[in-house]
N, C-alpha and C positions, 0 to 999 in steps of 0.2 A: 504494500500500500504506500502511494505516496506520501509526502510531509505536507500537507499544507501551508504555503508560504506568505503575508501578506506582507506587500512592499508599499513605501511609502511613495510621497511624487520623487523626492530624493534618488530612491533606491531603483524607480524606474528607469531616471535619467541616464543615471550613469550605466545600466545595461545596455541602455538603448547608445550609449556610446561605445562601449566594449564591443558591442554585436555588430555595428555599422548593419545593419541587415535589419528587413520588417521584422519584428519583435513581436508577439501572439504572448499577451499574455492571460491565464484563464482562472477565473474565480468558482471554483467548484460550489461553491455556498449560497455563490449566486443562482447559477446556472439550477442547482436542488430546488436554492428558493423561489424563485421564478416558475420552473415547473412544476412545485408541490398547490402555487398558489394559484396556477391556472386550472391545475384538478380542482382546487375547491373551488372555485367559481362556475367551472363547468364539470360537474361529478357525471353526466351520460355523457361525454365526447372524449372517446379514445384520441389519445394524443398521438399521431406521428409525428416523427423529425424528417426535415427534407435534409439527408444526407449530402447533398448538391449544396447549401447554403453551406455549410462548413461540416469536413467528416474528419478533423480532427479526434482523434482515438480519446484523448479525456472526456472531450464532450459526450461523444459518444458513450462509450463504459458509465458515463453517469446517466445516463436519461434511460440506459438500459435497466440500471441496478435499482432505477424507478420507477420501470413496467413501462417507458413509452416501446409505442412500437417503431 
């Protein structure tokens, strides 16, 4: 299991300097909370992800381990 990491604007910058490269960085807590809170809003609508929009493997493995389809 991963560490969950959360960085500051600080601790963005300077990766995003070290990387010189698009930087993706993912909030797993979000991503949970976000999808837990569109289940309760809408409890009859099965949630798909459109894997096309981003199939990054965290995102993915988390919306999994949260029944989306």
């Amino acid at each position: 299991m991963m560490k969950e990491v959360f960085l500051n604007k600080e601790e963005i910058i300077k990766l995003s300097k070290k990387y010189k490269l698009p930087l993706l960085i993912l909030n797993r807590s979000i991503i949970r909370d976000n999808y837990l809170r569109f289940k309760q809003l809408f409890p009859r609508i099965q949630q798909y992800y459109a894997i096309k929009s981003n199939s990054h493997p965290t995102i993915l493995n988390e919306l999994i381990k949260l029944g989306s389809g």
